[in-house]
N, C-alpha and C positions, 0 to 999 in steps of 0.2 A: 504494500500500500504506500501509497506515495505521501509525504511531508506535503502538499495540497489538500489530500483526501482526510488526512486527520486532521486538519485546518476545518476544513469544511461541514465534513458527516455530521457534527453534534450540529450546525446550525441548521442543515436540512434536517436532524430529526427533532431537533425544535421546531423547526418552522411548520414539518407536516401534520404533527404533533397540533400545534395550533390553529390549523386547515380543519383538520377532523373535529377538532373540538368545537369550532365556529357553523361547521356544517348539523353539529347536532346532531347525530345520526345515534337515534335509541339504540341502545345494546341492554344488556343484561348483566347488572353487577355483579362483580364475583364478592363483594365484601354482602353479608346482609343487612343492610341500613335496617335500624330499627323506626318502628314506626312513630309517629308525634307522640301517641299515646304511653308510649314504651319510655320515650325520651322524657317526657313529660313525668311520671312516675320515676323514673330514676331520678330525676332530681330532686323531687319531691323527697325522697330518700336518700338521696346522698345530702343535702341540705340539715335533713332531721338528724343524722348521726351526726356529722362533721362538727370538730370543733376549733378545725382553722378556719383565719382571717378570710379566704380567699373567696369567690364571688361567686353567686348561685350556679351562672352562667360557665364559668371554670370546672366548677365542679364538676355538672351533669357534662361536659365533653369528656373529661379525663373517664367518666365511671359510662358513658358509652356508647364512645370510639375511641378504645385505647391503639390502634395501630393505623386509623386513618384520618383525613383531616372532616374536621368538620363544615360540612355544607352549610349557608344560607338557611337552608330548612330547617336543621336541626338547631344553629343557632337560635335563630326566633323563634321555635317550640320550646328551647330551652327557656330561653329568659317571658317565658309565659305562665311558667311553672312556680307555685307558692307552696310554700313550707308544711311538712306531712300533717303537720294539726292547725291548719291554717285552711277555710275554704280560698279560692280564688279570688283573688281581687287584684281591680287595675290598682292599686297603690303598693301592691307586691312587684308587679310587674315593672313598672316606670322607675322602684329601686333597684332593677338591675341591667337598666339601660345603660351604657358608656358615658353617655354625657347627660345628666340632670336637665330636666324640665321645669320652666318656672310654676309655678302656681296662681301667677296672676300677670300673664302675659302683657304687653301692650303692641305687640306684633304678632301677625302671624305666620313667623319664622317656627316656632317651635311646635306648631301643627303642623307643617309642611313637612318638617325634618320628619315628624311619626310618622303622618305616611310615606315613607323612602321606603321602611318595611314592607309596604306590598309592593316595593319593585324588586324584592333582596328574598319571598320567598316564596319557594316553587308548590304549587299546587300540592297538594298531602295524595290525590287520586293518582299521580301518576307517578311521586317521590316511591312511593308504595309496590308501585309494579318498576323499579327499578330505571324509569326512564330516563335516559342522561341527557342532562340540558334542557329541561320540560319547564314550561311553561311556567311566570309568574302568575301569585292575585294579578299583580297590575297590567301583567298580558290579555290576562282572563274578561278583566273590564274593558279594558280598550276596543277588544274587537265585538262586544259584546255592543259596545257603545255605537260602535260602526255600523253592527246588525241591524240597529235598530233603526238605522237613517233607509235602509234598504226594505222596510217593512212592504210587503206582496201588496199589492195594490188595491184588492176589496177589502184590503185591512185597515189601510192607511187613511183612507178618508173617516174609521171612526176613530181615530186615535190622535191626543195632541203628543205629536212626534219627540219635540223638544223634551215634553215631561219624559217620554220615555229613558232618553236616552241620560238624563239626570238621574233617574232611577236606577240605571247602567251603571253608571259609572261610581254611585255610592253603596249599590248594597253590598257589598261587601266589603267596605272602610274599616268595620268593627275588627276585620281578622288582623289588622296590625299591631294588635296587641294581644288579640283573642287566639290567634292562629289559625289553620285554616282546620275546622275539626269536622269530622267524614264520620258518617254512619258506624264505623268499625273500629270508632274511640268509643272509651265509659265515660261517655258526657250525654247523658240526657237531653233531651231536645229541650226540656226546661230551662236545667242549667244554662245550657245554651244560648236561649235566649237570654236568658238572665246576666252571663258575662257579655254579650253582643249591647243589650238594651244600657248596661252601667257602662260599657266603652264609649258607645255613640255619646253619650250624657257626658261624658269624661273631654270627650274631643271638642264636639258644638259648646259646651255651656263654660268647661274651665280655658279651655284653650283659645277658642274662637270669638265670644261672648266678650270679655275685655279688650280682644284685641280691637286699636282704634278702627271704625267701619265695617268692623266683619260682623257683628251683632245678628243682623240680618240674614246674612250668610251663612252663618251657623244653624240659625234656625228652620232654614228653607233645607238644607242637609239633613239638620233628622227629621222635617215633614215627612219627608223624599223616600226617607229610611224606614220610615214607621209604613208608607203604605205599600213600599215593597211588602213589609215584614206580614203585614195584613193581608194582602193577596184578592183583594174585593175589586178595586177598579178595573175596567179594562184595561189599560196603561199596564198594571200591575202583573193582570195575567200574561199580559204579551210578554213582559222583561221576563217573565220567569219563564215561560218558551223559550226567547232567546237565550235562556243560561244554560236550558239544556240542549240545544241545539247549538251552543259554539261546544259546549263539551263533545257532542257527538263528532262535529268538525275535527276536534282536536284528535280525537281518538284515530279516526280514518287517517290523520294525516302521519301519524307517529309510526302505525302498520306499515303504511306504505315507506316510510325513512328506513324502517325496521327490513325491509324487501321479502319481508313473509319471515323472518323470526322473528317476529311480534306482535303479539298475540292478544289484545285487549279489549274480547268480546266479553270482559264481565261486568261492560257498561252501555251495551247494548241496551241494558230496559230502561236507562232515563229518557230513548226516544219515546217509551211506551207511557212517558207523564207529559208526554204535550198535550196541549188543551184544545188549542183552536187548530180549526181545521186549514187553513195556510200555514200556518208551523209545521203541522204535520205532514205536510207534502214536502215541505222543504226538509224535513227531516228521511220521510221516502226518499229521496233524489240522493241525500248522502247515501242511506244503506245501500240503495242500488252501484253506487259508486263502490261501496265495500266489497259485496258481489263480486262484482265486476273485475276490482283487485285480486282479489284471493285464485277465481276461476283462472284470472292469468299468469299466476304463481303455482298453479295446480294442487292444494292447499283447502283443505274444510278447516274454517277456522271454528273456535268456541262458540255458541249458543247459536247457531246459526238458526233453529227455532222459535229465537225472541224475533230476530231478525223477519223469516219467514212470515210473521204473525204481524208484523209492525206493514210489512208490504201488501200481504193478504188485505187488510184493514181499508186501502185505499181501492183495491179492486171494485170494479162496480159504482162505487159511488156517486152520487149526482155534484153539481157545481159544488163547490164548497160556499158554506156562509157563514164562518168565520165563528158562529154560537158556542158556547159552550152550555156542556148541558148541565140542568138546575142541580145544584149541591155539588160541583165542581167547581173547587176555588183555588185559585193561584195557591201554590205550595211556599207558606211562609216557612219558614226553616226558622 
């Protein structure tokens, strides 16, 4: 090998190294990342025994990911986690932030900085099935927010567009301190609400509310947040379509980066919570798109029955009108 070539080789496998990592391309971790919830508990426990000085946040990485580095993700599940006899609360939380928060702001700089956290952490649904380089909350709204400028056309003249898309982009603010908690943590959908409802309140009223001019703008945030949370208005029903319909997007797009070793039909049924009938065709057109992937990978992927049933659904049907049928209410989580 030539005195060039050992010059060179660590910069190309840095560099390619850097390629691959920008391309995103899902694989399958060999480390087992433990889940929010796992993460979340361990600290809660390593917190309760420990009686060095050193920071909730320190702790739960050293007790678990002792031989890898810690992501983003686990970060901020970390520092979301309070003390073993201690229930949750945002003033546990904001003492284990890096840099203190004032309590009685007159800018809102130090609301801005909180949410930096949904650009810092990746989704828990797809952290969980090992996807690398997946998706933020703040990805997750963005194009969420996009969706909603795109609403199907006999949708769109009963919907004020703007609200929706304000509805986008705040429900889910609460998880930057709350984190992003998935049906297969021990958090109650009560609880739940409960840390989500004392976040929003924590964000709009201590943070935003003193700052000079934002009074108003706080306010109009947790309206915004509460009627997501409520699920009643039309407006409401559609954003909560649109949440499960970018997830379905996301899903198809991660299989396809994956080039058929990737496997993540066990989120096929959140097509089977759309409501209005425009959603739901829009949600047909991905599965069909799924289909379509797989058959030319040659490949039966997981649940391909939920899938089956989601497309069945649309067979035959007359014009869509957009109805949702009575005792059918937007999914407030």
């Amino acid at each position: 090998m030539s005195v060039r070539t050992l010059i060179f080789s660590p910069l190309l496998f840095r560099k390619s190294h850097f390629l691959l990592n920008r391309t995103y391309i899902p694989i399958r971790s060999t480390c087992n990342k433990p889940s929010f919830s796992i993460v979340m508990e361990k600290a809660r426990r390593t917190a309760h025994a420990s009686t060095a000085s050193s920071s909730l946040m320190g702790e739960a990485q050293s007790s678990t990911t002792p031989t890898t580095t810690t992501n983003a993700s686990e970060t901020n599940a970390t520092a979301t986690a309070p003390s073993l006899d201690e229930p949750w609360s945002v003033e546990q939380v904001i003492s284990t932030l890096p840099t203190p928060l004032p309590s009685n702001p007159t800018s809102p700089l130090p609301f801005l900085h909180t949410l930096e956290r949904l650009k810092t952490t990746p989704r828990e649904g797809w952290r969980r099935f090992h996807v690398q380089g997946s998706e933020s909350i703040a990805d997750h709204m963005y194009r969420m927010s996009i969706l909603t400028l795109l609403a199907p056309t006999p949708l769109r003249s009963r919907l004020n567009i703007p609200r929706c898309t304000l509805l986008a982009l705040v429900h889910d603010m609460a998880e930057c301190l709350v984190g992003d908690i998935t049906p297969a943590d021990p958090v109650t959908k009560p609880e739940k609400s409960r840390r989500e409802r004392t976040t929003m309140s924590y964000l709009t009223h201590t943070l935003l509310a003193p700052a000079t001019g934002c009074s108003d703008a706080g306010a109009q945030i947790r309206e915004a947040w509460e009627e997501y949370e409520a699920g009643e208005t039309l407006e409401s029903k559609f954003v909560h379509d649109v949440d499960k319909l970018e997830l379905v997007l996301q899903m198809v797009e991660y299989e396809r980066r994956g080039q058929g070793e990737v496997d993540l039909g066990e989120f096929v049924h959140v097509a089977e919570g759309v409501k209005l009938e425009e959603m739901k065709e829009w949600c047909r057109e991905v599965l069909r798109e799924r289909v379509e992937f797989w058959e030319g990978v040659g490949k039966v992927p997981k649940n391909m029955d939920d899938v089956e049933r989601v497309l069945a659904e649309g067979e035959g049907e007359g014009e869509a009108d957009g109805s949702v049928k009575e005792g059918e209410a937007g999914e407030g989580q």
